[in-house]
Structure formats: C-alpha cells, structure tokens
C-alpha positions in Angstrom: 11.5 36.4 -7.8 10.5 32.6 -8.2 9.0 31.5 -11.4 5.0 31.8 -11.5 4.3 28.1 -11.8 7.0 25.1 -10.0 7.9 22.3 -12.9 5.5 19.7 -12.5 7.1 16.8 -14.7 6.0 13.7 -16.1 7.4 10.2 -16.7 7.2 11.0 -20.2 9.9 14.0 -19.4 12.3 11.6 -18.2 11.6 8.9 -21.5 9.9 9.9 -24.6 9.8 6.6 -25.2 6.1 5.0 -26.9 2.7 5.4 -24.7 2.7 2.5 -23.0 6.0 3.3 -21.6 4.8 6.9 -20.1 3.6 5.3 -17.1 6.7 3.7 -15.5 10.1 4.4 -15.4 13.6 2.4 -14.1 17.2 3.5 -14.0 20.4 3.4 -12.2 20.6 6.7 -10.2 24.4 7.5 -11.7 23.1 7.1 -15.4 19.6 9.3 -14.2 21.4 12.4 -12.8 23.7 12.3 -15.7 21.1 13.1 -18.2 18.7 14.9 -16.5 20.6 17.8 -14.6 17.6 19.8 -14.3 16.1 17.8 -12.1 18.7 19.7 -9.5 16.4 22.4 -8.3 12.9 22.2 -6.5 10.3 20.6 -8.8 6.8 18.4 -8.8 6.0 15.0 -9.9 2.7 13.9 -11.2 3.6 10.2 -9.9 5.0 8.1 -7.3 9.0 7.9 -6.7 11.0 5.4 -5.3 14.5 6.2 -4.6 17.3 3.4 -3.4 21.0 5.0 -2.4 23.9 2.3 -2.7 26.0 4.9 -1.5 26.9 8.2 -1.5 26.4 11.2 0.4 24.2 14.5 0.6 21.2 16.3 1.4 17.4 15.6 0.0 14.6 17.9 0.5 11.2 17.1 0.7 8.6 20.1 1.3 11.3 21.6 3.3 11.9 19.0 5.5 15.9 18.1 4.7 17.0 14.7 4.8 20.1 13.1 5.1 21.2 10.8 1.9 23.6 8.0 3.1 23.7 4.5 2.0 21.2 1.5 2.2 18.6 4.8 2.4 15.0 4.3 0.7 12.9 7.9 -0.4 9.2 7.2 -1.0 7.7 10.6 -2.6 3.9 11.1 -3.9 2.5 12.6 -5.9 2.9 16.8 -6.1 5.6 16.8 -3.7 8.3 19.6 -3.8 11.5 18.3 -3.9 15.6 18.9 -4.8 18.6 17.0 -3.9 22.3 18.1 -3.2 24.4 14.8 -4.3 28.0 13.8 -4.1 29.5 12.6 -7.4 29.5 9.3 -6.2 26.4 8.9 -5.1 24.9 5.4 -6.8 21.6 3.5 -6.6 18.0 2.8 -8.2 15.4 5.1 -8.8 11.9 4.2 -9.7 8.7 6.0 -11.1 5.5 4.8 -11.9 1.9 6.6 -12.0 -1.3 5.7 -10.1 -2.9 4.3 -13.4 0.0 1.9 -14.4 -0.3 -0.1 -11.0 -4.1 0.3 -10.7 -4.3 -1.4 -13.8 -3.7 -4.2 -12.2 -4.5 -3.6 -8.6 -7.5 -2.1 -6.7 -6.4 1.4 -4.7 -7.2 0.7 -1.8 -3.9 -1.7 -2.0 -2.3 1.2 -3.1 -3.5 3.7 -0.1 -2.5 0.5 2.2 1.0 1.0 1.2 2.4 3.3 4.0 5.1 5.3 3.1 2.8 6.9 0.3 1.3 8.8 2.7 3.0 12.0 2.7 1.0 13.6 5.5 1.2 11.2 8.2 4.5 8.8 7.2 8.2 9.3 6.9 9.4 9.5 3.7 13.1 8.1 4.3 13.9 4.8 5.9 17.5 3.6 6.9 18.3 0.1 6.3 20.6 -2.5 7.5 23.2 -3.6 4.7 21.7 -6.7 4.6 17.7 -5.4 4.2 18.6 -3.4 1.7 20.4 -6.2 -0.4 17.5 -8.4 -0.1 15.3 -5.8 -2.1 18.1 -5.7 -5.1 17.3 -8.8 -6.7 13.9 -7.7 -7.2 14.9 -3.8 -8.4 17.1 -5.9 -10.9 14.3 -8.0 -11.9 12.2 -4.7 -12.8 15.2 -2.7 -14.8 16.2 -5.9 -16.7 12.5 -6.4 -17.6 11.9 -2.4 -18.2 15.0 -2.8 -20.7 13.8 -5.8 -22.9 10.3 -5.3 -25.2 9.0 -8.9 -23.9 5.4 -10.4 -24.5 3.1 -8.7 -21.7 5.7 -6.7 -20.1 3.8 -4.0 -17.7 2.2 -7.2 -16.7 5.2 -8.4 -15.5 6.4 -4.8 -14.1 3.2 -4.6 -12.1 3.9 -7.7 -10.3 7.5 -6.8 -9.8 6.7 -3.8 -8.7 3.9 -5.3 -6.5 6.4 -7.2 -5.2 8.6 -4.8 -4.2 6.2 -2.7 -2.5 4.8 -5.5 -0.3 8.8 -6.1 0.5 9.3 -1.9 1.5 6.3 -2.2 3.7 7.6 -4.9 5.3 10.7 -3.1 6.1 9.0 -0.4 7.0 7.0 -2.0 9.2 10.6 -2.8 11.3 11.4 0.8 11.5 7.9 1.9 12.1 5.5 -0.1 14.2 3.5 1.6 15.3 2.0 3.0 12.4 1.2 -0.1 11.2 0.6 -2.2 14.1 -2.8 -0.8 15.5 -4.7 -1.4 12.0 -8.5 0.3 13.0 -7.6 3.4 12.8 -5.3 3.4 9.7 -8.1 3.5 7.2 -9.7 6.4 8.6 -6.2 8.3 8.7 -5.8 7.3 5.1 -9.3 8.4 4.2 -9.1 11.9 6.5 -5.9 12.8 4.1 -7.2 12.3 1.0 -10.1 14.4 2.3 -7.8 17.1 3.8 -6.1 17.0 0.1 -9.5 17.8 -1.7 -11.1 20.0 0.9 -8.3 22.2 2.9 -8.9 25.2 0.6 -12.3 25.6 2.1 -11.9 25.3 5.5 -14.4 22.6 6.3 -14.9 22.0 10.3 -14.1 18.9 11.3 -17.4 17.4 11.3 -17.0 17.6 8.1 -14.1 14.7 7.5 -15.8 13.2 10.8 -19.5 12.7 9.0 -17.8 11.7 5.4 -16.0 8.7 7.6 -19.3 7.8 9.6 -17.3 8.5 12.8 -17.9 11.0 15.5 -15.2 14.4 15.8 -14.5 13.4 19.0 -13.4 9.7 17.6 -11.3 11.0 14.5 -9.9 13.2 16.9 -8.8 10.7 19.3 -7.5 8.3 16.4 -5.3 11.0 14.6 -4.1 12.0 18.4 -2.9 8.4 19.4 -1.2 7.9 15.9 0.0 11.4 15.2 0.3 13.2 18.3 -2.3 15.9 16.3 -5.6 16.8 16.1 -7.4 16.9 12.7 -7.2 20.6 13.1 -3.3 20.5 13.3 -3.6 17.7 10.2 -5.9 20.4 8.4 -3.5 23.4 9.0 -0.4 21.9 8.8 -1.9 21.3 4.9 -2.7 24.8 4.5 1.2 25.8 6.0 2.7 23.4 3.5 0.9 25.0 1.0 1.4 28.4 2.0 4.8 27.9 1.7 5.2 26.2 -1.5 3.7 29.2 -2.8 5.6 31.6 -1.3 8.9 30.4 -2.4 7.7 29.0 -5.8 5.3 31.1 -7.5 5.2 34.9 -7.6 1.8 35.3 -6.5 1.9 38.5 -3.7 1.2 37.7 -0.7 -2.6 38.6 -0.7 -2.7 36.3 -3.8 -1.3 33.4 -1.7 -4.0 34.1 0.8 -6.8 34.2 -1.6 -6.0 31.2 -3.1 -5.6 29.5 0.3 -9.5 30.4 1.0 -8.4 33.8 3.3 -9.7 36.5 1.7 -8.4 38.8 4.9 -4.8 39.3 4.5 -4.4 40.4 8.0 -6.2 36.9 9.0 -3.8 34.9 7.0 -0.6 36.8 7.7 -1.6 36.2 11.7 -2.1 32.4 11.2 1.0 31.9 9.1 3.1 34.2 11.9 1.0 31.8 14.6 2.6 28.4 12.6 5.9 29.4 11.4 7.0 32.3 13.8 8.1 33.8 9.7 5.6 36.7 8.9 5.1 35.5 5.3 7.2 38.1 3.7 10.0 36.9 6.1 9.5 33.2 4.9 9.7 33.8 1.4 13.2 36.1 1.7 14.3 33.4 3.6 14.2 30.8 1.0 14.2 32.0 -1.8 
C-alpha cells in the first residue's frame, strides 16, 4: 500500500542554504539528479518548476499524463502537481524553482496568472522547441545560475528580473506553439479566474452559477468561453478536478476507498464509485491496482 501522505517538498529540501535563499533555486539538471536521487518517484512541490532538456532521453509524468523527454524540451509544473521522471544517464539541462512569494515580491499576480503555461488545468505543460529557440533562452538561464552562485549586492532583485525575463521569453515561445490559447485574450481572464475557483471550491460541488456569479458573467457565457477555448464545459473543468484528485489519492495515500470519497465531498460511496467508473471506465479499486 502507498504511503498515507505524497512528499510535498520545498526549495529549502533541495538547498539548506540561508532564508533568503529558500525561495529560489538554479542548477544544471546533471549536477541536480546527482544529489537528489529521491526525487525519482512521484512527489509534490510547493512551488513553481521550470525544466530545460539539452538532451537526453526518457519519460516524465505529470498527474499521469506521460510525456516524452527529448531535447530543446521545456516542463512548466505548478504548484502541488504529482510528478516522477524516468531519465537516461545522459540526460543534461537547466532546472529552475522558485515560489509564488519570491516573484511577487517584485511583481503583482496577476502578471503571474498571465503567464500561460502555469496553468495546469487548461495549458500544456511541455513545449518542443526548435534548436535555435531554445538557444536563445540559454543566455538568460546562464545569466540567472551565474547570479544564483555569486552573494552580490541586491541579488533576488536581480533574480526576479532575470527570471521575469525569462518568463516573458517562454511565453513568447509558447505563444508559437499555442495560439490559440493566447490569441483570443477576453476570455483568458475568466478561464484563469474559473481555475483558481475550481481549485478552492471542487470539494463542495458548487453549481456552476456559482463560478458564473463570482466572475459577474452569465453560466451560459462561462460556458460558452471554456467551450471555444477548451472544447469543455465548466462541469467537465469541475470534474475533471475532482478525477485528478481522485486519483492522486488513490495511488498515493492509503485512505480506503470510502475515505477517498469522503474527502472528495461524496459521502455515498455507491455515488462516487459510479462517477469515477463514468470518467475513467476503472472502478476505483481497479485504478488504484493498476498503478500502484
């Protein structure tokens, strides 16, 4: 049986290094598997990842959705994401953390929120770039681990615009692979906005006029703007929540499966084990044998 509670780490699990320091985080990808090898099996984060492959080959997992790792690939993860990585021996790169305070120190959040790819719910986290794209971000992730290494006057100053900087760049590229997630602008606030409601209310099973009345916006028009962008409905955006965390309890926590439904707001087994059957086509004891 899985262990009760998934790791949730922080930066300062990576670098007990002083408080100031807790918040962000740079290394060569080579130099970070070799020290932390526990980082290997399923785990949490408490803060925002940004992961460059140079090369090398292998498999990443993200809320068990499996991506392919190949070179000149970009992972953007959030947040309480579930995530392990199968990596060949060669496999070289940049990876990044830093935590919501560090850039809103410096930065309001709804720049932060505007950044795509940190949207776990509606966004791809992997993008595939040309040779050439990805070499124009190096300079820049150089920039950031020479400055991370040296104790200069106002450092995390100089991090946060770096890492400003970088961000700004990603989107850009981003924008290349996926236009049309960024190209019809109305809507994307209220998709932003619906998430981080989803996130603080999908335990309670709130209708949708719920999310519609906390964005001033009919049903009907939240509907319509998640179906032209997403191809769901705010129900699907509000179950497929409740699946993900369904599962991440079934395969991570040893909770039975009447405790999983509890603690998803279904206080009727049968009710839950119907709705998870009606999602998955797994019962819920036939998804967790599966995967764990």
């Amino acid at each position: 049986m899985p262990d009760k509670h998934l790791p949730i780490y922080a930066i300062k699990d990576f670098n007990p290094a002083p408080q100031r320091e807790q918040y962000f985080y740079c290394s060569r990808l080579s130099r970070h598997l070799q020290i932390h090898l526990f980082i290997q099996k399923p785990h949490k984060h408490n803060f925002y990842i940004l992961l460059f492959i140079s090369q090398g080959t292998g498999t990443h997992t993200i809320d068990f959705e499996q991506y392919t790792v190949k070179p000149n690939t970009v992972f953007f993860l959030t947040p309480g994401q579930v995530h392990s990585w199968q990596l060949s021996n060669d496999t070289e790169g940049f990876i990044l953390f830093f935590s919501p305070d560090f850039y809103l120190l410096d930065f309001p959040i709804q720049k932060l929120h505007r950044f795509p790819f940190f949207h776990a719910a509606l966004r791809s986290p992997s993008l595939l770039l040309s040779e050439a794209a990805f070499s124009h971000l190096l300079p820049t992730i150089e920039k950031l681990q020479t400055e991370y290494a040296q104790q200069q006057f106002l450092k995390d100053d100089m991090l946060r615009s770096y890492l400003d900087v970088l961000l700004i760049q990603l989107t850009r590229l981003y924008q290349l692979d996926y236009p049309d997630d960024l190209n019809t602008t109305a809507p994307i606030p209220y998709l932003q906005s619906v998430e981080m409601l989803i996130e603080a209310n999908y335990k309670t099973h709130q209708p949708v006029s719920f999310y519609a009345d906390n964005l001033h916006i009919t049903p009907k028009q939240l509907n319509e703007y998640c179906k032209r962008l997403l191809g769901k409905t705010t129900t699907d955006l509000i179950h497929d929540r409740i699946i993900l965390e369904a599962k991440r309890l079934l395969v991570h926590s040893d909770l039975t499966i009447a405790q999983v439904a509890a603690e998803l707001g279904y206080f009727e087994s049968a009710y839950f084990f119907r709705f998870f059957k009606k999602k998955t086509n797994y019962t819920p004891e036939q998804f967790r044998k599966e995967y764990v």
